[in-house]
One Martini backbone bead per residue (centre of mass of N, CA, C, O) as a GRO file, in nm:
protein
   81
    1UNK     BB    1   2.298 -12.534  13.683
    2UNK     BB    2   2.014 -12.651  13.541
    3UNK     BB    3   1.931 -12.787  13.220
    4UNK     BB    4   1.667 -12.930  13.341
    5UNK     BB    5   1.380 -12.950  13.497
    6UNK     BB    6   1.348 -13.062  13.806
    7UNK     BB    7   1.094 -13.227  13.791
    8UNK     BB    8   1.132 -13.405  13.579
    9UNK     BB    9   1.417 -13.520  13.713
   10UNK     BB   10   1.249 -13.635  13.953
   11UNK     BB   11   1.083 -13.834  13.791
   12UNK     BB   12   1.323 -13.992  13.611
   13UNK     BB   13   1.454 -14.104  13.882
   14UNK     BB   14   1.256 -14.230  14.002
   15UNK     BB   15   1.196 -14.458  13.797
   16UNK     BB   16   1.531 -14.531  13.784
   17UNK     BB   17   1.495 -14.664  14.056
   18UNK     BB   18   1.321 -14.826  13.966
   19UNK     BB   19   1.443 -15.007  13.767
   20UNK     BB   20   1.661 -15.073  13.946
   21UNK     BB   21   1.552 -15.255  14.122
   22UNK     BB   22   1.444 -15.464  13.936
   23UNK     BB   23   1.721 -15.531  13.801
   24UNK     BB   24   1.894 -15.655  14.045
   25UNK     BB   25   1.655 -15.894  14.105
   26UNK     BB   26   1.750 -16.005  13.832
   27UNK     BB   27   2.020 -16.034  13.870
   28UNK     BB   28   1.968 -16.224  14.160
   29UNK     BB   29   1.762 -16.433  14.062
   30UNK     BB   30   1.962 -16.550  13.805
   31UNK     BB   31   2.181 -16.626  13.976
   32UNK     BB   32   2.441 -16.897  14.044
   33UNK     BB   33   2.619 -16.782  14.264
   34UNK     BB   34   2.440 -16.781  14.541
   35UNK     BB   35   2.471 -16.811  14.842
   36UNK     BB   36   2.231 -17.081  14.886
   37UNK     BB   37   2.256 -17.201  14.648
   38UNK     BB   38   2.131 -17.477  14.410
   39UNK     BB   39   2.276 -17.534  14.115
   40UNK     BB   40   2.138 -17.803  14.051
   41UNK     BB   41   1.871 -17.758  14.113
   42UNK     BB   42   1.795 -17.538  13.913
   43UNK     BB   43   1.897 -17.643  13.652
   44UNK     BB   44   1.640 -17.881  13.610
   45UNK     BB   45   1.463 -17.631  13.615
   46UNK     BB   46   1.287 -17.476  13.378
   47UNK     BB   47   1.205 -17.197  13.463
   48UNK     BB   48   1.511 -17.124  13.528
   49UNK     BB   49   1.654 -17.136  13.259
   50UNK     BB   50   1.476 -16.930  13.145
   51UNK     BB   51   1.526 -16.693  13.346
   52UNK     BB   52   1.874 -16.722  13.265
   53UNK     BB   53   1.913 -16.656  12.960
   54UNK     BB   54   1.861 -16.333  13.069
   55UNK     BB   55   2.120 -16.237  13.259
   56UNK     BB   56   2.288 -16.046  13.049
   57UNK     BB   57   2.025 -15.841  13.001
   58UNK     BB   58   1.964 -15.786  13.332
   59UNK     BB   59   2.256 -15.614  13.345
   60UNK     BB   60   2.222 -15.411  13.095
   61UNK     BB   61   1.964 -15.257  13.234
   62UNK     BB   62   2.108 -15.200  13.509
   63UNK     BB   63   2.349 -15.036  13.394
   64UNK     BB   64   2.155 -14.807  13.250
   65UNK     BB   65   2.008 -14.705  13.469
   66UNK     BB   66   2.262 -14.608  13.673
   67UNK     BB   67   2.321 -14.425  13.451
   68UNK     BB   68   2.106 -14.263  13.398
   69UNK     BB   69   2.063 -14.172  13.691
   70UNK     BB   70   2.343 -13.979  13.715
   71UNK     BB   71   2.336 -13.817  13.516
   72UNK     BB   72   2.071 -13.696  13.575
   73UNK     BB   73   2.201 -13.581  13.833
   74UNK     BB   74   2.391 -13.377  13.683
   75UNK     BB   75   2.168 -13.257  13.508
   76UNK     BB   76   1.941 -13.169  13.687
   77UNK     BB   77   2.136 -13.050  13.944
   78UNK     BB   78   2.426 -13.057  13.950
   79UNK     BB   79   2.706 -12.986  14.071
   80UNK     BB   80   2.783 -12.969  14.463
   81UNK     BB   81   3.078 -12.857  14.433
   0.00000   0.00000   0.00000
């Protein structure tokens, strides 16, 4: 038994995950770790910087999403089991 309406919980799911797409692509271009990519010239550059200072942002935005859009599938749809 769903306890939201399923069409609601279709549209909030919807839009949690272009959030969670978002969110994954923010927290993977502002990583220094990503092979393949060079930290030291990255480092350099000013616009990098600037948009590396809220990567620890950009993972709490996604794991917040990830958890919201789970819940919600829980929540608007019922355990399948």
């Amino acid at each position: 038994m769903a306890l939201i309406d399923q069409l609601l919980a279709v549209r909030i799911a919807f839009v949690l995950g272009i959030v969670n797409i978002v969110g994954l692509m923010l927290v993977l271009f502002s990583c220094r770790c990503i092979l393949g990519w060079r930290p030291q010239v990255l480092q350099r550059q000013k616009w990098f910087m600037v948009f590396y200072r809220n990567h620890c942002w950009y993972w709490r935005l996604f794991l917040l999403s990830v958890f919201l859009h789970a819940m919600l599938a829980f929540v608007g749809f019922g355990n399948p089991f």
